[in-house]
C-alpha positions as CSV (number, residue, x, y, z in Angstrom):
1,X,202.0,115.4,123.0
2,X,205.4,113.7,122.3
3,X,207.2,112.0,124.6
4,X,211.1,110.9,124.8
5,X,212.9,109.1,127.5
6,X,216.6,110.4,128.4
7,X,218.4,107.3,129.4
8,X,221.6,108.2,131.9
9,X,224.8,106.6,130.5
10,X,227.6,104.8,132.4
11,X,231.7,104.8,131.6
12,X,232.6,101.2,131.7
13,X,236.3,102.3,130.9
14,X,237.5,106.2,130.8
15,X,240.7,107.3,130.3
16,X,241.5,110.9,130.1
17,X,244.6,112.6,127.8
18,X,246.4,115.8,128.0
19,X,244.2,119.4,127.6
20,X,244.0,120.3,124.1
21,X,244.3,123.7,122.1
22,X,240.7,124.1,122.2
23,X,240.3,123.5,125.9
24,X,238.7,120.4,126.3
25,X,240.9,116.7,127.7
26,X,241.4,113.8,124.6
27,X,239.9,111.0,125.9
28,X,239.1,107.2,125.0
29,X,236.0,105.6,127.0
30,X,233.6,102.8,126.1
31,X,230.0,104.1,127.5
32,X,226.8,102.2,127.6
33,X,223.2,103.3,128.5
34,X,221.7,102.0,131.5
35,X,217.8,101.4,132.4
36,X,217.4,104.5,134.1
37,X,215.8,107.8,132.5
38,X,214.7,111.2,132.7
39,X,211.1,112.0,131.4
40,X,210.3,114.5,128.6
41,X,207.3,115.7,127.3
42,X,206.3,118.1,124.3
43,X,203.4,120.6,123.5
44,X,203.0,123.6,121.0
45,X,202.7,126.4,123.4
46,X,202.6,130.3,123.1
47,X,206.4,130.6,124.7
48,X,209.0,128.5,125.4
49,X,208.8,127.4,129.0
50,X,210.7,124.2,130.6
51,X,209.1,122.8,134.0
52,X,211.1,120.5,136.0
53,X,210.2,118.3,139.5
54,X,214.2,119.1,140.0
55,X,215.8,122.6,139.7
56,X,217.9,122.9,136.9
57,X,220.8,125.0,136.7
58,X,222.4,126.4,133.6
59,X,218.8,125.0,132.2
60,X,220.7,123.0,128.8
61,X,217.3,122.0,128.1
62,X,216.4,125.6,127.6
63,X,219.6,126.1,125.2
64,X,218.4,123.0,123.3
65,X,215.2,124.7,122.0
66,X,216.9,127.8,121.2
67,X,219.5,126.2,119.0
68,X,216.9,124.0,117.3
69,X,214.5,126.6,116.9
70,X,217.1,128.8,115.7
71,X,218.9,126.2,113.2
72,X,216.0,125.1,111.5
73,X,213.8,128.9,111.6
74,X,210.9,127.2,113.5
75,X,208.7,130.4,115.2
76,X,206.1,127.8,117.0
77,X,207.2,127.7,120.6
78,X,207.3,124.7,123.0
79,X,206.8,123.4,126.6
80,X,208.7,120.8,128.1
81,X,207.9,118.9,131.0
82,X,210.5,116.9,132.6
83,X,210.2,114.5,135.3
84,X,213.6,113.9,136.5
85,X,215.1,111.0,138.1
86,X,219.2,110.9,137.1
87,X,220.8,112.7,140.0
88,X,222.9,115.7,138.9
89,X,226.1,116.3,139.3
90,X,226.1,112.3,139.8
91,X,228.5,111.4,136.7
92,X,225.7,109.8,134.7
93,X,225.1,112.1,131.7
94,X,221.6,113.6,133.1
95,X,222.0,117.1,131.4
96,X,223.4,115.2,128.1
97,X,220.3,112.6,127.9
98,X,218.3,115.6,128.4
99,X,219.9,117.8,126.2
100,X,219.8,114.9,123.5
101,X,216.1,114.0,124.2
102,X,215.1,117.0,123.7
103,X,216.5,117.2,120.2
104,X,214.8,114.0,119.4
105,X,211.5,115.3,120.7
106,X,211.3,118.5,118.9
107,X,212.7,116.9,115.5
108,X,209.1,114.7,116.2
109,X,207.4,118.1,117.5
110,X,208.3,120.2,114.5
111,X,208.2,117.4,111.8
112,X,211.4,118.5,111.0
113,X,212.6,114.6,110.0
114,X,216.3,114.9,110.4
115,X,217.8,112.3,111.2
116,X,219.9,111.2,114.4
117,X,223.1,111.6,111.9
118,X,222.2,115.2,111.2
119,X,221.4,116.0,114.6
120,X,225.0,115.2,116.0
121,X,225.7,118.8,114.5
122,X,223.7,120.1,116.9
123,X,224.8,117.8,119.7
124,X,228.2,118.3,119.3
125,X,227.3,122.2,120.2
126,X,225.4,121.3,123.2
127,X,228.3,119.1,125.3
128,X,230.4,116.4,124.8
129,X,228.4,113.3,125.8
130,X,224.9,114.4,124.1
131,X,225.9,112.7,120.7
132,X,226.3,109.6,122.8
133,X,222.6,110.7,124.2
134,X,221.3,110.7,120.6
135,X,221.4,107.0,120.3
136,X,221.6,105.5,123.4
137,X,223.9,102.2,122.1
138,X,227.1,101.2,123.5
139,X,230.0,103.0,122.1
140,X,233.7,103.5,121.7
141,X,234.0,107.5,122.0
142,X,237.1,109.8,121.5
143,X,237.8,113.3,120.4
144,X,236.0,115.4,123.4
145,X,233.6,112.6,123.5
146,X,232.0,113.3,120.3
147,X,233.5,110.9,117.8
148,X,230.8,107.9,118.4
149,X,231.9,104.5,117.0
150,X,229.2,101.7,117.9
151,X,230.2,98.5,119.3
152,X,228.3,95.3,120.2
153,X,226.2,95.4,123.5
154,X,227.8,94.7,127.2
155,X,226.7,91.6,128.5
156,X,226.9,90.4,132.0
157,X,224.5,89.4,134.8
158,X,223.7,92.6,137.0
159,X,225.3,95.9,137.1
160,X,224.8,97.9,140.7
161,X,224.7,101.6,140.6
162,X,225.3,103.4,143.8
163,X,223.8,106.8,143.8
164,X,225.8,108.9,146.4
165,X,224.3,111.6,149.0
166,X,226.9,114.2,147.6
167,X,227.6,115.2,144.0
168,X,230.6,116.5,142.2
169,X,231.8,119.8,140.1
170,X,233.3,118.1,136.8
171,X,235.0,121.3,136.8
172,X,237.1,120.7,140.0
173,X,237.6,116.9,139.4
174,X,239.3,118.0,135.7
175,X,241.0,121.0,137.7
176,X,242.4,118.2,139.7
177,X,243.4,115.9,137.4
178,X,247.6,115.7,137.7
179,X,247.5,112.5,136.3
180,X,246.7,112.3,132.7
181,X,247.4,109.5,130.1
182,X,250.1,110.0,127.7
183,X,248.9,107.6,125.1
184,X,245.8,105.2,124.8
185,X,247.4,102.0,124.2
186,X,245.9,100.6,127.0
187,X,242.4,101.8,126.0
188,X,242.8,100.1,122.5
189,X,244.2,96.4,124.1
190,X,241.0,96.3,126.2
191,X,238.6,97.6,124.1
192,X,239.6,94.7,121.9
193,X,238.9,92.3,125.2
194,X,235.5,94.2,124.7
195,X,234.8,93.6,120.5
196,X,235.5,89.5,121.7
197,X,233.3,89.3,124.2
198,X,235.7,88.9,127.1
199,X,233.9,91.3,129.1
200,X,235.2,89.9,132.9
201,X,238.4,90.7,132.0
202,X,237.3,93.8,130.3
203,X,235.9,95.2,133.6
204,X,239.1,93.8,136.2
205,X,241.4,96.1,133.6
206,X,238.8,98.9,133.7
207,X,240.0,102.0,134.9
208,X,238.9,105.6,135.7
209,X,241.5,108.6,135.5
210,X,238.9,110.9,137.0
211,X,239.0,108.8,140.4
212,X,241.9,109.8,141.4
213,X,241.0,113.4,141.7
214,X,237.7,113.1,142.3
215,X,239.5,111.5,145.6
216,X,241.1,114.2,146.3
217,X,238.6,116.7,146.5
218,X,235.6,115.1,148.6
219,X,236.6,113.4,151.6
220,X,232.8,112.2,151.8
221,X,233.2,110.3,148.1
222,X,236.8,109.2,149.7
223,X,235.2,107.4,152.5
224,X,232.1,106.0,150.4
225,X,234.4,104.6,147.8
226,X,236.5,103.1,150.6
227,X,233.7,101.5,152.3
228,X,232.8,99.8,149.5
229,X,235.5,99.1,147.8
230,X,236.4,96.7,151.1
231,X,232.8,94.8,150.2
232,X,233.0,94.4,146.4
233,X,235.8,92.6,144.1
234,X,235.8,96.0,141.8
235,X,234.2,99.4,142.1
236,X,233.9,102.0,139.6
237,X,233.3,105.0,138.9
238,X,231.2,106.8,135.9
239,X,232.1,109.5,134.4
240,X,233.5,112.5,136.9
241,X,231.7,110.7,139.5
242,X,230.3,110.9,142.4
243,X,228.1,107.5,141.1
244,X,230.3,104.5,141.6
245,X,228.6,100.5,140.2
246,X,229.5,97.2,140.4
247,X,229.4,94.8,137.7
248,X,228.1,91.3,138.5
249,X,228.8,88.5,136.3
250,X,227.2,84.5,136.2
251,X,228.4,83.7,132.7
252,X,225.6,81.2,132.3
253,X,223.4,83.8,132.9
254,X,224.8,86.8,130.7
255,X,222.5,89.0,129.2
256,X,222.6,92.1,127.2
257,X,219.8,93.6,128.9
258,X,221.0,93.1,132.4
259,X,219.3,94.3,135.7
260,X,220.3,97.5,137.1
261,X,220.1,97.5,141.1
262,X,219.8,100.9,142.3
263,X,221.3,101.6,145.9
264,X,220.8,104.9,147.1
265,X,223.6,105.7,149.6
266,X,223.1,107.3,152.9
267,X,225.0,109.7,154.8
């Protein structure tokens, strides 16, 4: 049996261009993982089967066998088991860790020894963030999300995730986006806050250009984000939402592995 954990990812800094020719937004974000994971396990089995504690729509876990299987010519079959605790539709890359965990599992499975540089082919086929997925660093990403540049670690003192009671359609928040940057300039002057280590002032310039239509279309997220945004000095938002965190910072006590609090929301 192999097993791989599918860490979810969070958007410190996101910032969202124009629509392109090929249908998909330019964007500029600098993403880190975070100490929470999906569960995946592997067995030779007669047929390919995926079992999940969680439903799974448009089952990308599925597709990711297929296209491996398919890439490489491999006619052994596999079951996955997968023990989910990312929320979907939550903004924190579940499907993509999933999707990118999977690829590492089977590449153990099948002894196929490719390595995570030759698997990015297959991740950038599968969705924008599961090249991210592959390596689970922090990164500068652009493109669609699948140009990875790896910076040094984020380093501050807690960051508190708030899991929400309702999700979002990352479909309707980029359908609602009115809003989008005309150049990246901003991006670049503070990821370089970022590269030295500046990372308070990193954060208070941080910005999301998803919030303001994921606003728009939940008045539940709307009345969430304003509640807390009236009891912590900076809330953001990851991804196309609906998880919003807080980033807590005692210098002396910086770490690179901070503590994640997770605070499930109620209704």
């Amino acid at each position: 049996m192999i097993k791989e954990k599918a860490y979810a990812k969070l958007n410190l800094d996101l910032h969202v261009g124009k629509l392109r020719n090929d249908g998909f937004h330019e964007l500029r974000s600098t993403m880190i993982p975070i100490n929470l994971y999906d569960t995946l396990t592997f067995r030779l089995n007669d047929k390919n089967v995926v079992l999940s504690n969680l439903e799974i729509k448009d089952n990308i876990i599925y597709k990711t066998i297929l296209l491996f299987q398919n890439t490489f010519d491999i006619k052994e079959n596999v079951k996955v088991k997968v023990k989910k605790k990312i929320p979907i539709g939550s903004g924190l890359g579940g499907g993509s860790a999933d999707a990118a965990a999977t690829l590492r599992g089977l590449n153990r499975l099948y002894n196929t020894n490719k390595t995570l540089k030759e698997l990015e082919l297959l991740a950038n086929q599968l969705g924008s963030d599961v090249a991210f997925c592959l390596y689970n660093l922090a990164a500068s990403v652009s493109g669609r999300g699948e140009i990875i540049n790896h910076i040094n670690d984020f380093e501050c003192y807690k960051i508190h995730l708030f899991l929400l009671p309702t999700s979002l359609s990352t479909k309707k928040v980029y359908q609602s986006l009115t809003n989008p940057k005309e150049n990246f300039n901003n991006y670049e002057q503070n990821l370089k806050r970022y590269k030295r280590h500046d990372f308070i002032d990193f954060i208070d310039k941080s910005e999301n250009t998803l919030l303001t239509p994921a606003l728009k279309i939940s008045k539940e997220f709307r009345n969430i984000y304003q509640e807390l945004n009236q009891i912590y000095s900076k809330i953001l938002m990851t991804g196309s939402g609906s998880s919003l965190f807080w980033v807590e910072f005692k210098p002396k006590r910086a770490t690179n592995r901070p503590k994640l609090v997770i605070n499930r929301v109620k209704k």
